[in-house]
C-alpha positions as CSV (number, residue, x, y, z in Angstrom):
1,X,-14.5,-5.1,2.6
2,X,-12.5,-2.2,1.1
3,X,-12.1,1.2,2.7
4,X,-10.1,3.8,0.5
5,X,-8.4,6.5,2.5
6,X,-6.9,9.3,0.2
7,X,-4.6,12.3,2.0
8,X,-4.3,15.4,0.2
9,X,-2.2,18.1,1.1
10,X,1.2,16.4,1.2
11,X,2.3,18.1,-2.2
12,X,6.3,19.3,-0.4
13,X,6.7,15.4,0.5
14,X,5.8,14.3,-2.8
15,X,8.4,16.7,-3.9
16,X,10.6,15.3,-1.3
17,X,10.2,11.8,-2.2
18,X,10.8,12.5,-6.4
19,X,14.2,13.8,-5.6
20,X,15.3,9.8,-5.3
21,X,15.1,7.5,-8.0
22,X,12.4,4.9,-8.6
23,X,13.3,2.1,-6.8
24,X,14.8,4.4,-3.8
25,X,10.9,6.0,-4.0
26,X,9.1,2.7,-3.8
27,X,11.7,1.0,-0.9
28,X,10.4,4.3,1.5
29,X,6.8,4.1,0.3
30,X,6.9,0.1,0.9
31,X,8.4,1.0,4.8
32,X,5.9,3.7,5.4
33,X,2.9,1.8,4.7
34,X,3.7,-1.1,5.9
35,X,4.8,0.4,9.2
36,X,1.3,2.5,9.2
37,X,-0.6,-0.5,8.5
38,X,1.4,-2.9,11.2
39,X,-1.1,-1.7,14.4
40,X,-3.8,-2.8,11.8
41,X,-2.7,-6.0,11.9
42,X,-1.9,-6.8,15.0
43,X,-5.6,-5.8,16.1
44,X,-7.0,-7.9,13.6
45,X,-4.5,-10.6,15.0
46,X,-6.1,-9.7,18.5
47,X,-9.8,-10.0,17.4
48,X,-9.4,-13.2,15.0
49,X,-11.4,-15.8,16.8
50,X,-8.9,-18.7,17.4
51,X,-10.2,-22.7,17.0
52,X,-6.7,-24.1,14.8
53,X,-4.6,-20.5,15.0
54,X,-5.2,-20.7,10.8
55,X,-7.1,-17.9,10.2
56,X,-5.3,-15.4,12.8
57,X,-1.8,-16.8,11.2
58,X,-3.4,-15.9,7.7
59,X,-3.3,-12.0,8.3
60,X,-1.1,-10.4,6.6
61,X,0.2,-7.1,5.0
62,X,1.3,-6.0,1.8
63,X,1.5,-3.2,-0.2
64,X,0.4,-3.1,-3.6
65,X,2.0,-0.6,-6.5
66,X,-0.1,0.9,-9.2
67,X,1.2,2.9,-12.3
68,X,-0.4,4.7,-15.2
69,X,0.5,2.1,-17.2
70,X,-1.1,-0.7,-15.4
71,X,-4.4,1.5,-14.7
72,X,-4.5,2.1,-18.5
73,X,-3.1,-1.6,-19.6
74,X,-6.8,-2.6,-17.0
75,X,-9.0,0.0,-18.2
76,X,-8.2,-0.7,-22.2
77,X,-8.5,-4.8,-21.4
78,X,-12.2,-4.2,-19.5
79,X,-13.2,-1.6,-22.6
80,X,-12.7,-5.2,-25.0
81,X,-8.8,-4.1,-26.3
82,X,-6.7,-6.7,-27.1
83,X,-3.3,-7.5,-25.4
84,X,-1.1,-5.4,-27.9
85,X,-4.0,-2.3,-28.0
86,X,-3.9,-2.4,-24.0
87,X,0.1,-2.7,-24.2
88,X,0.5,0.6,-26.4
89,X,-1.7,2.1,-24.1
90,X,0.2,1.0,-21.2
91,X,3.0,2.5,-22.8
92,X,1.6,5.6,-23.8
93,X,0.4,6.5,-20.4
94,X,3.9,5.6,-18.8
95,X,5.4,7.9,-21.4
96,X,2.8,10.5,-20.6
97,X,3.2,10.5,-16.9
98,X,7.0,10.3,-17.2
99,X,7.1,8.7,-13.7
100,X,4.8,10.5,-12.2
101,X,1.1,9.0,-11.3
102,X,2.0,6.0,-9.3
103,X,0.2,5.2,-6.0
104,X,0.7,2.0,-3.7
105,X,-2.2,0.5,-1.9
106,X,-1.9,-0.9,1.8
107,X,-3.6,-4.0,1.8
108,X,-4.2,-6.0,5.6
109,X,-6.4,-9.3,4.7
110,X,-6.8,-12.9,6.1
111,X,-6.1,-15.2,3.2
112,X,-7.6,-18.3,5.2
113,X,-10.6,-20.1,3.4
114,X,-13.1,-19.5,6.5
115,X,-11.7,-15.6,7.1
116,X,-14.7,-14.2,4.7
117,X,-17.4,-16.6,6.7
118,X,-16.0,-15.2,10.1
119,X,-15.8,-11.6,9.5
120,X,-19.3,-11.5,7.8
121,X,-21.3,-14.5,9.4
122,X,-23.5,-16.9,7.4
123,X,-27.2,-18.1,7.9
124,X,-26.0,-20.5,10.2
125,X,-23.2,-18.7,12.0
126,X,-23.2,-14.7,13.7
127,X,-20.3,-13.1,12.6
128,X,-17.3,-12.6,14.3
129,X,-15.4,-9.2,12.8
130,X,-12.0,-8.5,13.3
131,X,-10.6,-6.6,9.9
132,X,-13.4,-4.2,10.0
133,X,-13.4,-3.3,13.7
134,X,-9.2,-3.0,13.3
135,X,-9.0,-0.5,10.3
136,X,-11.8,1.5,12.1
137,X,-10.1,1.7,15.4
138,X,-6.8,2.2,13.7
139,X,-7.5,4.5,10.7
140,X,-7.3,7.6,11.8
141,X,-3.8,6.5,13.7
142,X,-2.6,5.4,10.4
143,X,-2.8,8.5,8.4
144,X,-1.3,10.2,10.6
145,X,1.8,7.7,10.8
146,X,1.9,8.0,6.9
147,X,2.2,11.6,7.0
148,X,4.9,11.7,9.7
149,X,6.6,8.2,8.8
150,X,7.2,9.7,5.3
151,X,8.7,12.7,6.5
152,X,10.9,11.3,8.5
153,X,11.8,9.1,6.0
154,X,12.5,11.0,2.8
155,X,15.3,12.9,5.5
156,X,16.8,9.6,6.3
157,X,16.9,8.3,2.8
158,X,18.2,12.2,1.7
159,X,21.0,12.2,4.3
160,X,21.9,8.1,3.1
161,X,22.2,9.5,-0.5
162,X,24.0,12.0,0.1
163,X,26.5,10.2,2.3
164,X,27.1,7.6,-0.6
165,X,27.6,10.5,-3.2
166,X,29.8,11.5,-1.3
167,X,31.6,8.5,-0.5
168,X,31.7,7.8,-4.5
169,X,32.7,11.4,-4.9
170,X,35.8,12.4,-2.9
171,X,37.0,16.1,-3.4
């Protein structure tokens, strides 16, 4: 099951957040949604029917980081490219979007063999959901922790750069 949530309207914290460098950018977009997608988690935990603990011990979070580069190194290697065509147009769309275009994906999933069979049920067995009844309980609870989380965050990270500029830069 995927469910894609996009929030617009959160141009002055994108602003906020391209004042860092890269890897400063991807630490606080890593916290954020993983601290947005935690309560996620835990329900799924909660609901996970338990016979060994396997399947509730399989769900986990991470975040998953997508370029222009990648999206054009996929889109070029499903059209038939070859490697090196797909690579110079991985290249070419990193060099367009000069840093910009990146997006991250928040991924909660159960990575046990049986987690598919429980969630969905089979024509022997009802299904026993626990991902879909905890993103749809949670979702609207997590946008809103993304929008504030990052906030706050960007003036954290802001006020720790500036404090080591400073540090590194004594009048």
């Amino acid at each position: 099951m995927k469910t894609t949530l996009k929030v617009e309207g959160l141009a002055e914290l994108q602003k906020g957040l391209e004042q860092f460098k890269k890897s400063t950018q991807t630490g606080v977009l890593n916290r954020v949604l993983k601290r947005a997608a935690k309560p996620i988690e835990a329900a799924a935990k909660a609901n996970a029917p338990v016979d060994s603990g396997e399947l509730r011990d399989s769900i986990t979070t991470e975040v998953v980081r997508q370029n222009a580069g990648k999206a054009a190194f996929a889109d070029a290697m499903r059209s038939g490219a070859s490697r090196a065509e797909a690579g110079q147009a991985a290249r070419a769309a990193n060099r367009a979007a000069a840093g910009r275009g990146a997006s991250a994906t928040v991924r909660v999933r159960a990575t046990a063999p049986q987690s598919v069979f429980n969630e969905w049920g089979t024509r022997k067995m009802a299904a026993q959901p626990f991902l879909g009844p905890a993103l749809r309980h949670n979702e609207n609870g997590a946008v809103r922790s993304i929008a504030a989380d990052l906030k706050s965050e960007i003036e954290k990270t802001a006020a720790r750069v500036a404090r080591r500029a400073a540090k590194r830069n004594p009048k």
